[in-house]
C-alpha positions in Angstrom: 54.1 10.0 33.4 51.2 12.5 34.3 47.9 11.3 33.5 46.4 11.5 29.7 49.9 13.1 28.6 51.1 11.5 25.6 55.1 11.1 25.7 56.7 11.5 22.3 61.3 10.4 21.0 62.8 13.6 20.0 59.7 15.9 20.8 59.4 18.4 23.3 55.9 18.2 23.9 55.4 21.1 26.4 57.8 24.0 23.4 55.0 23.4 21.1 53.9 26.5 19.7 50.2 27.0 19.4 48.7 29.7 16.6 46.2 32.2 17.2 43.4 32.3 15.2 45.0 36.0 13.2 48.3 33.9 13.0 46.8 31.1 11.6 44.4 33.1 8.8 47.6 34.7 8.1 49.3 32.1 7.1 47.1 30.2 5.6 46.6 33.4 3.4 50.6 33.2 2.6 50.0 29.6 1.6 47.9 30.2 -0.8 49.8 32.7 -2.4 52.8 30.1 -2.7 54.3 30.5 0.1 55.8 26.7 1.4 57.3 28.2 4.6 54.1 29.3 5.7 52.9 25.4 5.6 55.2 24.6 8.0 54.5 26.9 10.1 51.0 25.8 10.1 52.0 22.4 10.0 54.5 23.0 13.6 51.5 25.6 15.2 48.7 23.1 15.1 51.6 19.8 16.8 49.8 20.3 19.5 45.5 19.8 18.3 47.3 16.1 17.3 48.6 15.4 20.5 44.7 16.5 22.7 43.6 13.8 19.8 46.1 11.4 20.6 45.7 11.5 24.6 42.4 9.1 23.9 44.4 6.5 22.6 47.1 6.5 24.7 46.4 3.4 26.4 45.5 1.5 23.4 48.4 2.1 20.8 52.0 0.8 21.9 53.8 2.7 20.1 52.4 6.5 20.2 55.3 7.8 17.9 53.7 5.6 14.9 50.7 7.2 16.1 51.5 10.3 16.1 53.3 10.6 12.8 49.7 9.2 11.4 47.9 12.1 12.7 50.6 14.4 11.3 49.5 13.2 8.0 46.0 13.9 8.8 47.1 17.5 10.2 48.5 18.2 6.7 45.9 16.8 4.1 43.5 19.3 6.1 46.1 21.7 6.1 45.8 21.7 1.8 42.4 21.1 1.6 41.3 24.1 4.0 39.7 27.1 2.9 39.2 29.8 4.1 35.9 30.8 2.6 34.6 27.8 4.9 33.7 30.2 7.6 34.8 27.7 10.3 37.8 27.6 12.7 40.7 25.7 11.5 40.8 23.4 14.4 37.1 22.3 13.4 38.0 20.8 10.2 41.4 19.4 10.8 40.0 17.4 13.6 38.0 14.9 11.6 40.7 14.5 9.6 43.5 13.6 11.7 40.3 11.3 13.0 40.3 9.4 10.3 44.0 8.9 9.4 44.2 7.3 13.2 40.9 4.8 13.3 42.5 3.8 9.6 45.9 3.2 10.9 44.2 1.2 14.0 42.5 -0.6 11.8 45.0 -1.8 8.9 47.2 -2.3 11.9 44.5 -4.1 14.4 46.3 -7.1 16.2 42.6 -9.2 15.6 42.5 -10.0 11.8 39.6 -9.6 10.0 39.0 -11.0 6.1 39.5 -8.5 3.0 35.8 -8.9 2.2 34.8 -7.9 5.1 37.0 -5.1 5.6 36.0 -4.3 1.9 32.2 -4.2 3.2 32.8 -2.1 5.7 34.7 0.5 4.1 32.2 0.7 1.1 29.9 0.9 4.2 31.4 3.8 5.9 31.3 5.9 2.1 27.6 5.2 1.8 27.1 6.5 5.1 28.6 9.3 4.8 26.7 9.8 1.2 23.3 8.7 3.1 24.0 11.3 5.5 24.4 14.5 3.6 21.5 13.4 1.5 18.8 12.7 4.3 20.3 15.3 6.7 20.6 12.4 9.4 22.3 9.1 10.1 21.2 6.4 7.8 20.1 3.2 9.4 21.9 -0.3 9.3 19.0 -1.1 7.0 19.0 2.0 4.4 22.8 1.2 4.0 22.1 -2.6 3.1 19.7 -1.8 0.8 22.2 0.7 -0.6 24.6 -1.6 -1.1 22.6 -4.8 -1.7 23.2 -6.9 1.5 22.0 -8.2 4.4 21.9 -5.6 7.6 23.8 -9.2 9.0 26.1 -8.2 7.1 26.7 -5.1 7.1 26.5 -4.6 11.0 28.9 -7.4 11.6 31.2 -5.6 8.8 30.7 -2.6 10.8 31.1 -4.3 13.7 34.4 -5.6 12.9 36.2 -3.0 12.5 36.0 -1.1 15.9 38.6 -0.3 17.7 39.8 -3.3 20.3 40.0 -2.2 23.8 42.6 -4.1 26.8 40.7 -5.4 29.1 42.8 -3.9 31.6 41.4 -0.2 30.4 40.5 1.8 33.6 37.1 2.8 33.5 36.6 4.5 36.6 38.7 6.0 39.3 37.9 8.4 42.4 41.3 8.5 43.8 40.9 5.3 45.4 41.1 2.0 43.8 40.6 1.9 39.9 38.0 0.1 38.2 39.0 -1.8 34.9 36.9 -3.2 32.2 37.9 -6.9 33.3 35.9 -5.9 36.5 32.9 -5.5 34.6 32.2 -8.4 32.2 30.7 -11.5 33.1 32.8 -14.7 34.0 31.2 -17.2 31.4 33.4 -19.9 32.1 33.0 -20.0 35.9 29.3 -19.5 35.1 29.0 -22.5 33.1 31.7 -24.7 35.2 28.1 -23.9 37.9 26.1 -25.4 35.7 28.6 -28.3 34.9 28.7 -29.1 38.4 24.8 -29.1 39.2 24.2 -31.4 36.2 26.4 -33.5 37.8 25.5 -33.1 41.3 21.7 -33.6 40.1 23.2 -37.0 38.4 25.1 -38.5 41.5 22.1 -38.0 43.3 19.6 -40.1 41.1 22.3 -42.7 40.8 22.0 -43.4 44.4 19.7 -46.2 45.2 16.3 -45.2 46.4 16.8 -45.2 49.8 20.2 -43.5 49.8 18.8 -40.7 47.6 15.7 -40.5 50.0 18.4 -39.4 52.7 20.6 -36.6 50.6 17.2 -35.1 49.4 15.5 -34.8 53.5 19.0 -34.0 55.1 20.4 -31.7 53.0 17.2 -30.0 50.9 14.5 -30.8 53.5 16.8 -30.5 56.4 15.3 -32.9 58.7 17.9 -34.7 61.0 19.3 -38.0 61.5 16.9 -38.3 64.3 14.0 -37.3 62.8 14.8 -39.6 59.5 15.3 -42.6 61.6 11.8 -42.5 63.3 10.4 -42.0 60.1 11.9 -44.8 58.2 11.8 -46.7 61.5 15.6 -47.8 61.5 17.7 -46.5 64.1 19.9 -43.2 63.6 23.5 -45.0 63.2 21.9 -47.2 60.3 20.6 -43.7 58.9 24.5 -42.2 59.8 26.2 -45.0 57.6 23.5 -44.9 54.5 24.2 -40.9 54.4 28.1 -41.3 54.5 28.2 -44.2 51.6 25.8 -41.7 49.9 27.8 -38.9 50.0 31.1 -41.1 49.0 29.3 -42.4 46.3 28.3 -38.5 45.2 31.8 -37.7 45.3 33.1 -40.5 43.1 30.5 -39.9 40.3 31.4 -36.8 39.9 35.3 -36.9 40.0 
């Protein structure tokens, strides 16, 4: 499969007709007048702005066909709500649409389940967003939209939050033709990270469980790093008495922490 191409049962992907822009005003003008064969045609010209949509989530739905048929649905509600008075190209409006129909689907249909009420909050969310937006001309903040709707901007973000799209680990972030880089590369490994810090809290333990002496000969040897030598004419024993305490220290280490 070539890269980014989305593979559809039953669909000729690369017969797809695509409208020009007379074509489509054309038709759209026959629709309006009645016309339901001109829908279809419309509906058929534009297969191919839901497939460049659907190439994004190509490694994140598995089954594309389901997919597809979603944006379809999107395709055709901006298909009959389109006018042509709205001065824009077809393809400008129809795309939020078929937009929306997918992150919905992806949503209902998320494999990680998230409550009703907080679906509910997010959703009433998203509406006074979009209402905050066309009134102020910008985005709204987490905290205009809280205040909106008379919660916390806890939780609303987290509602928010929730409801974004999951994303595989083993997504490829980056590529230059050699080896690919996938987003499991990139995030931290907390459980090794704190099996580190297991294992110097106990280290740090076996070591002050070690009678004075014992522990005096760890900490110079191996933090210090004086030698046997020099530790012998220091405590004024000779060096195999300093050899034997450092080998029942370390065994004694080792047995408090297995």
């Amino acid at each position: 499969m070539a890269r980014h191409k989305v593979e559809l049962v039953g669909v000729n992907t690369a017969n797809l007709k695509v409208l020009s822009n007379e074509e489509m005003t054309e038709l759209f003008k026959k629709y309006n007048e009645g016309d339901k064969f001109a829908k279809d045609d419309l509906v058929n010209g534009n297969l191919k702005l839901v497939l460049s949509i659907l190439r994004k989530y190509n490694n994140r739905c598995d089954n594309m066909d389901d997919l597809f048929q979603v944006g379809c649905i999107g395709l055709i509600k901006a298909i009959d709500n389109f006018d042509l008075s709205f001065d824009v190209k077809f393809s400008t409006y129809a795309v939020p649409m078929i937009l929306g129909e997918i992150k919905r689907y992806l949503r209902d249909n998320n494999s990680v389940r998230v409550a009703r009420s907080i679906k509910d909050i997010a959703y009433h969310a998203f509406q006074v967003k979009e209402e905050l937006t066309n009134s102020l001309n910008r985005e709204p903040t987490i905290r205009e939209i809280s205040e909106k709707l008379g919660l916390t901007e806890f939780e609303v973000s987290n509602a928010i939050d929730s409801m974004k799209d999951t994303v595989s680990i083993f997504e490829p972030i980056y590529s230059d033709g050699g080896d690919t880089i996938y987003l499991a590369d990139q995030l931290e490994d907390k459980k090794s990270k704190m099996n580190a810090i297991d294992d110097r809290v106990a280290l740090k333990e076996a070591i002050n469980n070690l009678k004075d002496k014992e522990k005096f000969i760890i900490i110079e040897r191996y933090i210090t790093g004086k030698t046997q030598m020099e530790l012998a004419e220091e405590i004024g024993i000779s060096q195999a008495q300093i050899s034997r305490l450092e080998k029942s220290a370390l065994k004694n280490i080792k047995n408090n922490i297995k």
